[in-house]
C-alpha positions in Angstrom: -23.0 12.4 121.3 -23.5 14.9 118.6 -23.7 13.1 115.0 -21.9 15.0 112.2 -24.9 16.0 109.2 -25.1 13.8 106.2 -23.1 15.1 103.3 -26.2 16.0 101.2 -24.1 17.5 98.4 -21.5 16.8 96.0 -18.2 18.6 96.2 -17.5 21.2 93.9 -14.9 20.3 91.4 -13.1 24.0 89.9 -10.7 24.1 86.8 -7.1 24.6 87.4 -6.0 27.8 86.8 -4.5 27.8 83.8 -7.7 26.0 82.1 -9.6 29.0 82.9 -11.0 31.3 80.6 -13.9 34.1 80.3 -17.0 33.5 79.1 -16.7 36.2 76.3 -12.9 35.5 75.4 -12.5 34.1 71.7 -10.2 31.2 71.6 -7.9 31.7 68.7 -7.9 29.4 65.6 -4.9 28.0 63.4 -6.5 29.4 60.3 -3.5 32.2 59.7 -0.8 29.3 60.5 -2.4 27.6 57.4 -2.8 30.4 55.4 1.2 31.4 55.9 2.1 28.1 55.1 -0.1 27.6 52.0 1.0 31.2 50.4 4.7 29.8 51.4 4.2 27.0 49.2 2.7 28.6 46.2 5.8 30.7 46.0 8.1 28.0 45.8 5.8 26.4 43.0 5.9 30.1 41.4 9.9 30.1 41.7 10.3 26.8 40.5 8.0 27.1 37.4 10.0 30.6 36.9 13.6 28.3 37.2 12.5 25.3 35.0 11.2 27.9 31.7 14.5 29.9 31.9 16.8 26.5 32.2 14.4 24.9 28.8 14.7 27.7 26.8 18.0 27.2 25.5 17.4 23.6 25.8 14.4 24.4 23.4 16.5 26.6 21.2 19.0 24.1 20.8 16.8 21.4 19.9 15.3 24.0 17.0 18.8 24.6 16.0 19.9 20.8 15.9 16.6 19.7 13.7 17.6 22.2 11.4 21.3 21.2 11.0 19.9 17.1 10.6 17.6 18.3 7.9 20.5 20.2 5.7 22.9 17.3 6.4 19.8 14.8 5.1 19.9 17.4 2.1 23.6 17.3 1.5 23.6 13.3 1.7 20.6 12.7 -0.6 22.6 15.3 -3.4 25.8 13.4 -2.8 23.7 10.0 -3.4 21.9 10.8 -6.4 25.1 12.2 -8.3 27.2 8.8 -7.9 23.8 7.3 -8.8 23.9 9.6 -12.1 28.0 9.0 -12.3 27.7 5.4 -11.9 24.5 4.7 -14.5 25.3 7.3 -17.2 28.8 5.4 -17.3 27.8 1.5 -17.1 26.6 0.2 -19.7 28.3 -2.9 -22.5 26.2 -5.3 -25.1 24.2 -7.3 -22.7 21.7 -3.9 -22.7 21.4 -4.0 -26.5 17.7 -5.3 -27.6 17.2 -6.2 -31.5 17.3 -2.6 -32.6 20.8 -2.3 -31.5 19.6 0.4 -28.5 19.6 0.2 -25.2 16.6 1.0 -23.7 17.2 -0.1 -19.9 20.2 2.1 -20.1 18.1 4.9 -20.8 15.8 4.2 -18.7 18.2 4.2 -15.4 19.8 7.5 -16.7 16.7 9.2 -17.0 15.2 8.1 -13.6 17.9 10.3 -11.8 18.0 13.5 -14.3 15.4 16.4 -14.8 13.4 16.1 -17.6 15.4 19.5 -19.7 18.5 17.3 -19.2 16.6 14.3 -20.7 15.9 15.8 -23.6 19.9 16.0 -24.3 20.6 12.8 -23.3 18.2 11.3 -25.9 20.2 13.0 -28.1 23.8 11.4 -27.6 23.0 8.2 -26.2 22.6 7.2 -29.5 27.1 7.4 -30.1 27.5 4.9 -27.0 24.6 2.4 -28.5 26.8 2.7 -32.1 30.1 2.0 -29.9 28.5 -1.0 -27.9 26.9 -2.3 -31.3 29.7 -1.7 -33.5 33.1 -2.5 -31.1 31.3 -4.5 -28.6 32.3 -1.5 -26.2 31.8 -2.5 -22.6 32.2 0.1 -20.0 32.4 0.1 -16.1 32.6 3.2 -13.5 34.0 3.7 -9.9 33.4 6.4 -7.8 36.2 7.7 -5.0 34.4 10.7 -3.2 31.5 13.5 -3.2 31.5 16.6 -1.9 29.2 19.5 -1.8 30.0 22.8 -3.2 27.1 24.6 -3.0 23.6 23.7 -2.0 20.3 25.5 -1.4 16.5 25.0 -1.0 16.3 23.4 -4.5 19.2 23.5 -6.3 22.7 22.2 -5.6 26.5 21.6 -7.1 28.6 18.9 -6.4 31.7 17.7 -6.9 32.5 13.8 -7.5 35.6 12.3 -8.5 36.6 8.6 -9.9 37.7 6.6 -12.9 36.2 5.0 -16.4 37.1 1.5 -17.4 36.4 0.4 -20.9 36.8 -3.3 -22.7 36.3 -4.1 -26.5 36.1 -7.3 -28.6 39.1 -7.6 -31.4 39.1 -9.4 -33.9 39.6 -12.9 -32.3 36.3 -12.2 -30.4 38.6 -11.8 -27.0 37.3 -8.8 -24.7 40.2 -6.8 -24.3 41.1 -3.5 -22.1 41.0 -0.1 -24.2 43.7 1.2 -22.4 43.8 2.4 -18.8 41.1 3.3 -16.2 40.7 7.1 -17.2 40.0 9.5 -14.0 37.9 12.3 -14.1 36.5 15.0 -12.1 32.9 16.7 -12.5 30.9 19.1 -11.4 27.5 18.0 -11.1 24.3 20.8 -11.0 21.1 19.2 -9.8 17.4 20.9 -8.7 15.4 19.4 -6.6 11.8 18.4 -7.9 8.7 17.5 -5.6 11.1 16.7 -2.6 14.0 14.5 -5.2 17.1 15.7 -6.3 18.0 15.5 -9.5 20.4 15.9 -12.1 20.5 18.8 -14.6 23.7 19.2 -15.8 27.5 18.4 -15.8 30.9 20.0 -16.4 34.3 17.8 -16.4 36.5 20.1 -13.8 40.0 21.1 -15.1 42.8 22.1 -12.9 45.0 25.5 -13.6 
């Protein structure tokens, strides 16, 4: 009986087909895939960047714009302040401010803190009837202020308008403190310049109507 030979070798094991490739055939790599898609997004990043300057610009602008309005509305206030400050001092004062010389030096002292130094100059000058009137009638004499407004304002100097109403008292001859008459209104126009950063005042007009 014939015996079949011993299988002295493995069987060969092939590739399937579609595995197979030549020796010298370059397999291609994803390196262009990346490179499309990382150009893709730079664009986008470009575009966007493009998009967000043109949409802050007026935003910028308007921010520019805005500080600037604050600051000459701060301006306008700070005038409007110091002249009822300047109304409200120059026109309040009575006997209680009278030292033993018969003047009244914290009076003068509160007026002068809120006018320029030209304007003090005249004030020195007729403070002296009101400290006569407070030492000789006992004059005593009180201010209100309605409203301010602004006429005219620049860099440093400024006009503005401020109406309200005098109230005076006097002793007679009983020693009784007694109204002189009605509160008297007024209307002024008030010129101030603004020195090292403060408004202050250099002038006044009463303002008449035609």
């Amino acid at each position: 009986m014939a015996v079949s030979p011993a299988l002295d070798r493995r069987p060969e094991v092939t590739s399937p087909p579609d595995e197979e490739h030549d020796e010298g055939q370059i397999v291609p790599t994803r390196a262009p895939l990346f490179r499309l898609v990382l150009l893709g997004v730079l664009a986008l990043v470009l575009v966007a960047s493009l998009v967000t300057g043109l949409v802050l610009a007026p935003a910028r602008g308007w921010l520019v714009h805005r500080t600037q309005a604050d600051a000459v509305q701060a301006d306008r206030e700070a005038a409007m302040a110091q002249t009822e400050q300047f109304v409200m001092r120059v026109n309040t004062y009575g006997p209680a401010m009278l030292d033993s010389q018969g003047e009244m030096p914290s009076y003068r002292s509160r007026v002068k803190a809120v006018i320029t130094p030209k304007f003090a100059v005249s004030f020195d000058k007729s403070v002296t009837l009101a400290e006569q009137s407070v030492k000789n009638y006992g004059l005593a004499r009180t201010c209100a202020v309605y409203s301010t407004g602004v006429e005219l304002i620049d860099s440093d100097s400024a006009q503005v308008l401020v109406a309200g109403s005098i109230s005076q008292t006097v002793k007679n001859r009983q020693g009784k403190r007694v109204a002189a008459g009605e509160p008297s209104p007024f209307r002024l126009r008030v010129s101030l310049d603004k020195i090292d950063g403060t408004w202050l005042v250099d002038d006044y007009q009463p303002v008449t109507t035609s």
